[in-house]
Wavefront OBJ file of the C-alpha trace (Angstrom):
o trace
v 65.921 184.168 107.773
v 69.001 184.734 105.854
v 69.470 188.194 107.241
v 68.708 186.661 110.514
v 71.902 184.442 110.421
v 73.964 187.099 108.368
v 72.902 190.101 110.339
v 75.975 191.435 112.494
v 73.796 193.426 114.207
v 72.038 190.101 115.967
v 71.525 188.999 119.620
v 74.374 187.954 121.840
v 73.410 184.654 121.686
v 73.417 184.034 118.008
v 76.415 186.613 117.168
v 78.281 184.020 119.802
v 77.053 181.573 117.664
v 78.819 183.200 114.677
v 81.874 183.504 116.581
v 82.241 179.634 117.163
v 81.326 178.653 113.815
v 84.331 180.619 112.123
v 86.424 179.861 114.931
v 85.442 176.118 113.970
v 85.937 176.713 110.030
v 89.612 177.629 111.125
v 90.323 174.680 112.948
v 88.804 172.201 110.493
v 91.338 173.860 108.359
v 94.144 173.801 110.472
v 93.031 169.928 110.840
v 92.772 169.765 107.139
v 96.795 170.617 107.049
v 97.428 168.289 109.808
v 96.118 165.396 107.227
v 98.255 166.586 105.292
v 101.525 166.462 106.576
v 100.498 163.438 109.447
v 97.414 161.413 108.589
v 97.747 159.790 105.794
v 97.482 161.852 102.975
v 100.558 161.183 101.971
v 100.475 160.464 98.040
v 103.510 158.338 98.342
v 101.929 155.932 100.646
v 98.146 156.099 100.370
v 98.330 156.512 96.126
v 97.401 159.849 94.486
v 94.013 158.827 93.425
v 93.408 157.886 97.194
v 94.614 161.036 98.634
v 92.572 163.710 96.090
v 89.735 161.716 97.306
v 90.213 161.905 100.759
v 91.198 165.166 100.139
v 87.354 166.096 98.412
v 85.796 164.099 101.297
v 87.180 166.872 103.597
v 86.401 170.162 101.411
v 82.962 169.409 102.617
v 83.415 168.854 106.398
v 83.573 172.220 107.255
v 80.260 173.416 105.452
v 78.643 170.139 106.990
v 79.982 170.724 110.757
v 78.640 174.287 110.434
v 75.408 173.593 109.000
v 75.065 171.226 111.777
v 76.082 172.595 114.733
v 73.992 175.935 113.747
v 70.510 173.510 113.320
v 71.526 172.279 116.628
v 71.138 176.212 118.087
v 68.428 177.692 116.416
v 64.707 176.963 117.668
v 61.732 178.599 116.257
v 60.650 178.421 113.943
v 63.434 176.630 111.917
v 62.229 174.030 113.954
v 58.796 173.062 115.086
v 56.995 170.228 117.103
v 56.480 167.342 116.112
v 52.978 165.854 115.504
v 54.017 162.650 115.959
v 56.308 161.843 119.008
v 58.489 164.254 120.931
v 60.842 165.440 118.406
v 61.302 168.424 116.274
v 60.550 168.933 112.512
v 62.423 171.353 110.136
v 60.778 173.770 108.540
v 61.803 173.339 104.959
v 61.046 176.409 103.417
v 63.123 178.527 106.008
v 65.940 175.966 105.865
v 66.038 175.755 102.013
v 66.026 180.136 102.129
v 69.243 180.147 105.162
v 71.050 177.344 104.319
v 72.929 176.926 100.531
v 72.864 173.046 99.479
v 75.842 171.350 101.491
v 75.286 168.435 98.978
v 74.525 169.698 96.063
v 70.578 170.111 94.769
v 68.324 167.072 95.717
v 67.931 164.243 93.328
v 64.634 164.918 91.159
v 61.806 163.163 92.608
v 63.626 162.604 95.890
v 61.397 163.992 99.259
v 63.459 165.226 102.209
v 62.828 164.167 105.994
v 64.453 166.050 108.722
v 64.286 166.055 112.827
v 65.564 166.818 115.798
v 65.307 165.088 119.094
v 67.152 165.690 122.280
v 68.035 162.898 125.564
v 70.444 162.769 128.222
v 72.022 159.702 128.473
v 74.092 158.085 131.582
v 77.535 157.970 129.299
v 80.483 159.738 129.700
v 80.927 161.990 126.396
v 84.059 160.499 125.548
v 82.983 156.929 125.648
v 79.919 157.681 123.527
v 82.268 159.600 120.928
v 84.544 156.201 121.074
v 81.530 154.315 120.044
v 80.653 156.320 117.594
v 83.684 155.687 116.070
v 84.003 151.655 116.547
v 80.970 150.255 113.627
v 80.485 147.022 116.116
v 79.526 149.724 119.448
v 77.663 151.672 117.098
v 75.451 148.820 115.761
v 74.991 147.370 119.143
v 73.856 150.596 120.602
v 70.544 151.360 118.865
v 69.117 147.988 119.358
v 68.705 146.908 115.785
v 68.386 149.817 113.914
v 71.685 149.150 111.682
v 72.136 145.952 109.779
v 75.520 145.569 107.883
v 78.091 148.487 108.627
v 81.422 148.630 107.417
v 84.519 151.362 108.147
v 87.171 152.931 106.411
v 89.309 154.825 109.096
v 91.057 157.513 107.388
v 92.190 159.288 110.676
v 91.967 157.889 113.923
v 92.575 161.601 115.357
v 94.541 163.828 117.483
v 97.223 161.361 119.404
v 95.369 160.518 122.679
v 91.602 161.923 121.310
v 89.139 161.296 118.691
v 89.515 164.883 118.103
v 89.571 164.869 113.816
v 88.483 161.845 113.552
v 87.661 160.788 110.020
v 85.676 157.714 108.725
v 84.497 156.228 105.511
v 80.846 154.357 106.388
v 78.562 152.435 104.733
v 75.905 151.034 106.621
v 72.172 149.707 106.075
v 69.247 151.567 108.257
v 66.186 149.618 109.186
v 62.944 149.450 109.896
v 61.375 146.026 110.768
v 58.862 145.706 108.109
v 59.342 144.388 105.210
v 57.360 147.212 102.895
v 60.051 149.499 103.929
v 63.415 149.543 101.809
v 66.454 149.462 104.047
v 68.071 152.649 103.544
v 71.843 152.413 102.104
v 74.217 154.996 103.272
v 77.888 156.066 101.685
v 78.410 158.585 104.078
v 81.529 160.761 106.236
v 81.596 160.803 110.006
v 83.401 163.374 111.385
v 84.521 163.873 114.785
v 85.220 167.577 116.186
v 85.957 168.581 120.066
v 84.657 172.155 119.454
v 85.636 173.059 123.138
v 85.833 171.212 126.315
v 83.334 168.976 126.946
v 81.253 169.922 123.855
v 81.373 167.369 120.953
v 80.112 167.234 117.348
v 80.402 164.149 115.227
v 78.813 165.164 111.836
v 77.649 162.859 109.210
v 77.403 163.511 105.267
v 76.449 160.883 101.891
v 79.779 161.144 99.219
v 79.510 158.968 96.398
v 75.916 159.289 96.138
v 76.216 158.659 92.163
v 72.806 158.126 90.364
v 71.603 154.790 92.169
v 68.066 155.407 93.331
v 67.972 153.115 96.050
v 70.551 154.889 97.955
v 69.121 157.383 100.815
v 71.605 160.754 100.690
v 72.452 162.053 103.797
v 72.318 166.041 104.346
v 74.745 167.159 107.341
v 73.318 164.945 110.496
v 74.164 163.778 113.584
v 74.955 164.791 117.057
v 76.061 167.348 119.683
v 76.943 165.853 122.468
v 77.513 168.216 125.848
v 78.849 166.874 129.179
v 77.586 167.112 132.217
v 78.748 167.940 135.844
v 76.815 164.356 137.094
v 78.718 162.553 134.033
v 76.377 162.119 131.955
v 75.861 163.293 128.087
v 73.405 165.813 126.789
v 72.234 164.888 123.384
v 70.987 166.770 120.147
v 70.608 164.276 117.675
v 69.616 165.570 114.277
v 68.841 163.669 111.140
v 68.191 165.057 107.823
v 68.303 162.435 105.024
v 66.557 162.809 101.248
v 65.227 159.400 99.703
v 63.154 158.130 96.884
v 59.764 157.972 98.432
v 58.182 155.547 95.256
v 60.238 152.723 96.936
v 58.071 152.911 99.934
v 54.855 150.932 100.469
v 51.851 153.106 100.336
v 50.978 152.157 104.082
v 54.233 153.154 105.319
v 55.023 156.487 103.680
v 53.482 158.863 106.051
v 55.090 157.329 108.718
v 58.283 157.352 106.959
v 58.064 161.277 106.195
v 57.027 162.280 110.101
v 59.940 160.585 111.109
v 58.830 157.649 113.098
v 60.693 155.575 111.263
v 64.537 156.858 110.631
v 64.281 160.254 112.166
v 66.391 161.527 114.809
v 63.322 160.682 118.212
v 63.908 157.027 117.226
v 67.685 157.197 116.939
v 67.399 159.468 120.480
v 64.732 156.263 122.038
v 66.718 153.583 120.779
v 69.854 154.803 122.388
v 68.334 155.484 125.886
v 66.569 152.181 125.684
v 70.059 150.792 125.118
v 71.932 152.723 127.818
v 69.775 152.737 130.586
v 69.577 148.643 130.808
v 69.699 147.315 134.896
v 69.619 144.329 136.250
v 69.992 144.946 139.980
v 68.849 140.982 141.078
v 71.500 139.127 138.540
v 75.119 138.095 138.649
v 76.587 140.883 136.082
v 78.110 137.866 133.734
v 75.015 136.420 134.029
v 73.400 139.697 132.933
v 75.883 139.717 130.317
v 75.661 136.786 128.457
v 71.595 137.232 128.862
v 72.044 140.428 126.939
v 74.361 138.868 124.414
v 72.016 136.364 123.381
v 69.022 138.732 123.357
v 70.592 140.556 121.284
v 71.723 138.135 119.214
v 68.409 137.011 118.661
v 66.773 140.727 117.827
v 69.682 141.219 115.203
v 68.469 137.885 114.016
v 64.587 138.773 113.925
v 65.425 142.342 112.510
v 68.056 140.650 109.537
v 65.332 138.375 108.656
v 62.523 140.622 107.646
v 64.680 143.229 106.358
v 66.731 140.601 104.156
v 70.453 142.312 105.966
v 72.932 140.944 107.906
v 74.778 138.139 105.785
v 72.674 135.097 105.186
v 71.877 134.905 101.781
v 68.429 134.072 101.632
v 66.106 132.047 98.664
v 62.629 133.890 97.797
v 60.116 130.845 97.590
v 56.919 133.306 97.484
v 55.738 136.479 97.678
v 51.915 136.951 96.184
v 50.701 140.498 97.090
v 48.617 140.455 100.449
v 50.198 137.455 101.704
v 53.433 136.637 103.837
v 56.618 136.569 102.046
v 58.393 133.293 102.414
v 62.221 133.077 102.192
v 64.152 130.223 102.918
v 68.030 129.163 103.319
v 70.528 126.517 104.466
v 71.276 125.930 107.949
v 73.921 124.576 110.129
v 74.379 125.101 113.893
v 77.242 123.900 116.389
v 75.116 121.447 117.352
v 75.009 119.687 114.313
v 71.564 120.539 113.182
v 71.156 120.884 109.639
v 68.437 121.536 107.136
v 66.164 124.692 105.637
v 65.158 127.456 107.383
v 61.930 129.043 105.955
v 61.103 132.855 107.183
v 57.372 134.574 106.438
v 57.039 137.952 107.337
v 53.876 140.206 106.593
v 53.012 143.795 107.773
v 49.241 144.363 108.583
v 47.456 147.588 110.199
v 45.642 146.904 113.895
v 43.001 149.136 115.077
v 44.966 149.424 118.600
v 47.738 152.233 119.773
v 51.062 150.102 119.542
v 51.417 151.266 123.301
v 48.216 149.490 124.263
v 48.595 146.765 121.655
v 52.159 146.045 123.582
v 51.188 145.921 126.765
v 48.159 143.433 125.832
v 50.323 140.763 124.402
v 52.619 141.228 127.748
v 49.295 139.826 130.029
v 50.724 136.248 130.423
v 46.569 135.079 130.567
v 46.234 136.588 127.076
v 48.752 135.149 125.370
v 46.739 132.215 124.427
v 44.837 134.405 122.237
v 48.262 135.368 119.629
v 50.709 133.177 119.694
v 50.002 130.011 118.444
v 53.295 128.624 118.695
v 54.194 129.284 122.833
v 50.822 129.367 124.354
v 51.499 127.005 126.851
v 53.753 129.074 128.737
v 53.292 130.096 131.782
v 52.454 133.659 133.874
v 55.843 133.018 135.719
v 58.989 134.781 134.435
v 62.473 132.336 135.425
v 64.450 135.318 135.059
v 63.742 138.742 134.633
v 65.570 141.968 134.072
v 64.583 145.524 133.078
v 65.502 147.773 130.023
v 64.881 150.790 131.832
v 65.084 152.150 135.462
v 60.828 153.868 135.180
v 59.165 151.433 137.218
v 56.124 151.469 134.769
v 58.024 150.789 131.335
v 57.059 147.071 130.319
v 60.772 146.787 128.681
v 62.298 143.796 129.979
v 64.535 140.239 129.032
v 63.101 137.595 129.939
v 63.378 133.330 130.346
v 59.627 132.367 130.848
v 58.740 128.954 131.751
v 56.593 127.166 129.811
v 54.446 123.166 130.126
v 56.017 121.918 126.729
v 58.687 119.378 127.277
v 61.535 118.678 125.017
v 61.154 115.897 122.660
v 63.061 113.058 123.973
v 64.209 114.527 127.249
v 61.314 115.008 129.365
v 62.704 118.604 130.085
v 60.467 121.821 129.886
v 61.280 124.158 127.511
v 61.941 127.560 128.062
v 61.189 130.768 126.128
v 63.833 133.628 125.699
v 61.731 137.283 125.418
v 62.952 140.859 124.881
v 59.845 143.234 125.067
v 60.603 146.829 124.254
v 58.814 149.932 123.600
v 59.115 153.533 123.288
v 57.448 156.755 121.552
v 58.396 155.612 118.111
v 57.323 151.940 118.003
v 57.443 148.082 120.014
v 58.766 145.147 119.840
v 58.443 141.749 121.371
v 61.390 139.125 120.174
v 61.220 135.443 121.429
v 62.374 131.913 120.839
v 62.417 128.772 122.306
v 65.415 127.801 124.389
v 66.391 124.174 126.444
v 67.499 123.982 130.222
v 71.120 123.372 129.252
v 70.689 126.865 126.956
v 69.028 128.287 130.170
v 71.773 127.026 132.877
v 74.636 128.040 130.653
v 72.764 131.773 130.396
v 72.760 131.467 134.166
v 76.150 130.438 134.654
v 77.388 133.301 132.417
v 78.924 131.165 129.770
v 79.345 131.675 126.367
v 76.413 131.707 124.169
v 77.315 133.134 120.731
v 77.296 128.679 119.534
v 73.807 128.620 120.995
v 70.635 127.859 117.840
v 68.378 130.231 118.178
v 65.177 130.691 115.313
v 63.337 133.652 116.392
v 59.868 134.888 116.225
v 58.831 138.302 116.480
v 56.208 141.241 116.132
v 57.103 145.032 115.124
v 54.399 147.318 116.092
v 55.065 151.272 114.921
v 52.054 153.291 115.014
v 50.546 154.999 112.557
v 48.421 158.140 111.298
v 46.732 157.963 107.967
v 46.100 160.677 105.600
v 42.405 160.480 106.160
v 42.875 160.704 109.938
v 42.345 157.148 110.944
v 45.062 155.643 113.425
v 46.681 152.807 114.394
v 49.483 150.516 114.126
v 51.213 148.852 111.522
v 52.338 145.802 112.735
v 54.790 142.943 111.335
v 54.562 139.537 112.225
v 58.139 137.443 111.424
v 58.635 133.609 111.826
v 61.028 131.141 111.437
v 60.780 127.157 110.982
v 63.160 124.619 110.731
v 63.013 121.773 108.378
v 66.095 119.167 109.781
v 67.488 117.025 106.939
v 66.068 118.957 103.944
v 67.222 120.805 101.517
v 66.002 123.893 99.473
v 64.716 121.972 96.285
v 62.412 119.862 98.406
v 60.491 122.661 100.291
v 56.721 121.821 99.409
v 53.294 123.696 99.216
v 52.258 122.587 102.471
v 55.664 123.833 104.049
v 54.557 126.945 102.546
v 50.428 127.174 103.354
v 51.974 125.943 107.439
v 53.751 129.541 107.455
v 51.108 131.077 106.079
v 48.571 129.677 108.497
v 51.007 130.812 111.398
v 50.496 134.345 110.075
v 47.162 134.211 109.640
v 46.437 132.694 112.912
v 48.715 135.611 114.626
v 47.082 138.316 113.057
v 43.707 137.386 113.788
v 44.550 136.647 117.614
v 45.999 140.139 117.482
v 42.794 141.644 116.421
v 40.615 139.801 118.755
v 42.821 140.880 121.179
v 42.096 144.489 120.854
v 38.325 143.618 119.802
v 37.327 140.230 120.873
v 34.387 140.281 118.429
v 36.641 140.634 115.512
v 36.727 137.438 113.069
v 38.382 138.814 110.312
v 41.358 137.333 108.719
v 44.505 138.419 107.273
l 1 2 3 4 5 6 7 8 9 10 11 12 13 14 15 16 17 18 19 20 21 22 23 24 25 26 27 28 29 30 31 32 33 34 35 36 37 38 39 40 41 42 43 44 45 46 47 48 49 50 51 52 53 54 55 56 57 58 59 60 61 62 63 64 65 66 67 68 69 70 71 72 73 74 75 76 77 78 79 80 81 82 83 84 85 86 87 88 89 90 91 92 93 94 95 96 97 98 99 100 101 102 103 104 105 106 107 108 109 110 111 112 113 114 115 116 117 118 119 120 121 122 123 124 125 126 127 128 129 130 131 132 133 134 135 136 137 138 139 140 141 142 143 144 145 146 147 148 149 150 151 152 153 154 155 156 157 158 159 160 161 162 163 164 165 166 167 168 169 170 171 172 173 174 175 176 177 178 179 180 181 182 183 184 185 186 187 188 189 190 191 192 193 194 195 196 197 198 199 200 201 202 203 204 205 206 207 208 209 210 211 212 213 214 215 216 217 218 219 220 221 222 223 224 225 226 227 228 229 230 231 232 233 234 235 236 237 238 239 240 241 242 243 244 245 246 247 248 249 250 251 252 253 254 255 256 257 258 259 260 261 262 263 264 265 266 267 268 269 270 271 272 273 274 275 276 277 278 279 280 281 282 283 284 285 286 287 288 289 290 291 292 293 294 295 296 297 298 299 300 301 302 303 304 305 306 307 308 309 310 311 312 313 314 315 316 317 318 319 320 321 322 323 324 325 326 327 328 329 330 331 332 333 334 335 336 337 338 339 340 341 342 343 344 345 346 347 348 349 350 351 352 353 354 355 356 357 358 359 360 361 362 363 364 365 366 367 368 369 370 371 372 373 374 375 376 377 378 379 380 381 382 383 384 385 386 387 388 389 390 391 392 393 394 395 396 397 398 399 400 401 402 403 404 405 406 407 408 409 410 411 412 413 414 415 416 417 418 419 420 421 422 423 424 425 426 427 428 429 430 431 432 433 434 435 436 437 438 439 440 441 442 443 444 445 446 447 448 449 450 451 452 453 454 455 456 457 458 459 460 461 462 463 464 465 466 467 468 469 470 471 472 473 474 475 476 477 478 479 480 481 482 483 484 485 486 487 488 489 490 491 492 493 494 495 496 497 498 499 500 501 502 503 504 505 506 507 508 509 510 511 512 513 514 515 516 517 518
């Protein structure tokens, strides 16, 4: 394999390959000059300490953009399908024999995960590398995969482009379950226009230090290509190394194919997020129905991963049961009290495909959710996630025969229902009419309470061969007028029973002559 890539004597194909790569060395150097003299590495104004940093943070951008950009190129077999999804896995042994260690050797004990997916999403190329760049766009547009983010521009780029582009990142990776670590990333993002209309923003871990909890990140992210119809081809590749002990038994295989941080899901999320319609709504009504969906996902996803920035109380956590976290609470509204959370992961006999699309039969919902089962098979409003007339992915106000307590108004239900190869997800919460005709109206909703419930359903291959899906069950329950010190045991065993309930509506909904419990 190394002769393969060294070889003068290769194809066309990969000895223009070679070509580009050195002509791309020279310009990250020329770039590296430009610093220099323009950007900021200026040891009278940034400090000396700052700039030799800064300075080290770029000695490795060219070996990481190469590396990159040539895992982007090569197929087989560097790269092979996946068993699990529609992505691409790396062949470690080849890699490990062509490519020196960008990074450094991997931490002892640490397991490496990489993959390759590929999409074509309806984005210019230059507005996707802008939100790359901006930590807010980038959160927002992979539908809760990131948690906390935060940036450290130390170039903004070429005077009218992102073109050099260098940032300073650390951000939290999720999945929603909460037997998975979120994954803590110090890492580089480079941005590099390697010709017209071709893109690579290329993303490396620097102070890594010794802290075992922190995922390293080998050279990963995207190539992005534009296209006559102007949209953007996609290569996203993601190649991380992490302490797999961390990791609940349950989750690891699924964790190591990919499923769960690997490059298909970053690829799904991002489509799922891009190719949102609404064709039958007012566009600020659309918008501030997306907002607040949103808002509420973030919310869901924060809670049973513990990010975001609510500090959060553990009150229990006994192996096999939920774990119950609680915290003070004050809306706009003037509510105040404790907000309890309990969030468990279980495994369902049931494709999380099928298992979705059950819980989305309005005449079944009786059977799993214990808290909204009064509502109704009508949907208020309505708007898809996805232009395929047979994807389920939707937001949603659904009626419901509950009135508000002291209003005699019905109460609605705010949904998001979402799914693609690498997992599902069905968000909701109760809402009022006013909540409902300001949504409508397009108003702003960021003051509007919302305490959301929610199920994560990723599927999953065991070692043994058995299948499934692990699925995670999050809820949240407000206590007005309370405070932490007064939470009691049967505050506690009322989450618990919630759970319980849940999961065992889940399995009878996939066998209806199951009557086992949690």
């Amino acid at each position: 394999m190394k002769e393969f890539l060294k070889n003068p004597h290769k194809s066309i194909f990969e000895h223009k390959i070679c070509i580009e790569n050195a002509r791309l060395k020279e310009k990250i150097h020329a770039m590296t000059i430009q610093y220099n003299q323009s950007y900021g590495l200026n040891e009278t104004r940034m400090g000396i300490d700052m700039a030799i940093q800064t300075k080290s943070y770029l000695k490795l951008a060219p070996y990481a953009m190469d590396e990159l950009f040539k895992l982007g190129a090569l197929n087989d077999p560097l790269w092979n399908k996946s068993t699990h999804g529609q992505g691409e896995t790396l062949d470690f042994k080849l890699y490990e024999w062509a490519f020196p260690p960008c990074l450094g050797p991997k931490p002892h004990g640490f397991v490496s995960e990489a993959s390759r997916a590929k999409g074509v999403i309806p984005m210019a190329t230059s507005d996707f590398v802008e939100a790359l760049f901006n930590a807010d766009r980038w959160r927002d547009m992979f539908g809760g995969m990131i948690g906390r983010c935060t940036t450290k521009v130390i170039s903004n780029g070429a005077r009218g482009s992102r073109n050099g582009a260098l940032l300073l990142m650390k951000a939290e990776i999720q999945v929603f379950s909460s037997f998975v670590p979120v994954r803590v990333l110090n890492f580089i993002r480079y941005v590099n226009k390697h010709a017209e209309g071709l893109w690579v923003v290329v993303d490396y871990s620097v102070d890594f230090g010794t802290d075992r909890r922190l995922t390293r990140r080998c050279p990963s992210g995207c190539i992005l290509q534009s296209m006559p119809n102007g949209c953007t081809k996609v290569t996203w590749i993601e190649h991380t190394e992490y302490d797999e002990q961390l990791i609940h038994e349950n989750y690891r295989g699924l964790i190591r194919s990919g499923v769960g941080f690997g490059a298909q899901r970053w690829v799904s999320a991002l489509l799922g997020q891009c190719k949102c319609i609404a064709p039958n709504l007012f566009e600020s009504t659309t918008r501030c129905l997306r907002s607040l969906a949103q808002r509420m996902r973030r919310m869901f996803c924060a809670t049973v991963c513990l990010t975001g920035w609510e500090r959060w109380n553990l009150v229990a956590n006994v192996p096999g049961r939920p774990r119950i976290m609680a915290r003070m609470y004050n809306n706009f509204q003037g509510v105040s009290g404790v907000v309890m959370s309990a969030t468990h992961s279980v495994w369902i006999a049931a494709n999380h495909r099928h298992l979705f699309e059950m819980m989305l039969i309005k005449d079944l919902r009786s059977v799993w959710d214990v808290l909204c089962h009064t509502i109704a098979t009508r949907d208020m409003y309505s708007f898809p996630l996805s232009q395929d007339e047979a994807n389920f992915n939707c937001v949603s106000i659904l009626d419901s025969n509950t009135l508000q307590a002291g209003v005699n108004q019905p109460l609605k239900v705010l949904q998001e229902a979402s799914s693609d190869t690498t997992g599902s997800l069905i968000v909701y919460a109760i809402v009022d009419t006013p909540t409902v005709a300001l949504v409508m109206q397009g108003g702003d909703s960021s003051r509007v309470g919302l305490l959301p419930i929610g199920l994560s359903i990723v599927p999953y291959h065991g070692e043994s061969g058995e299948s499934g899906s692990m699925v995670t069950v999050g809820f949240h329950r407000l206590l007005r007028n309370q405070v932490i010190s007064n939470i009691t045991v049967e505050n506690i065993n009322t989450l618990n029973r919630l759970v319980a309930q849940t999961v065992q509506g889940l399995k009878m909904l996939v066998d209806p002559l199951n009557e086992e419990g949690m």
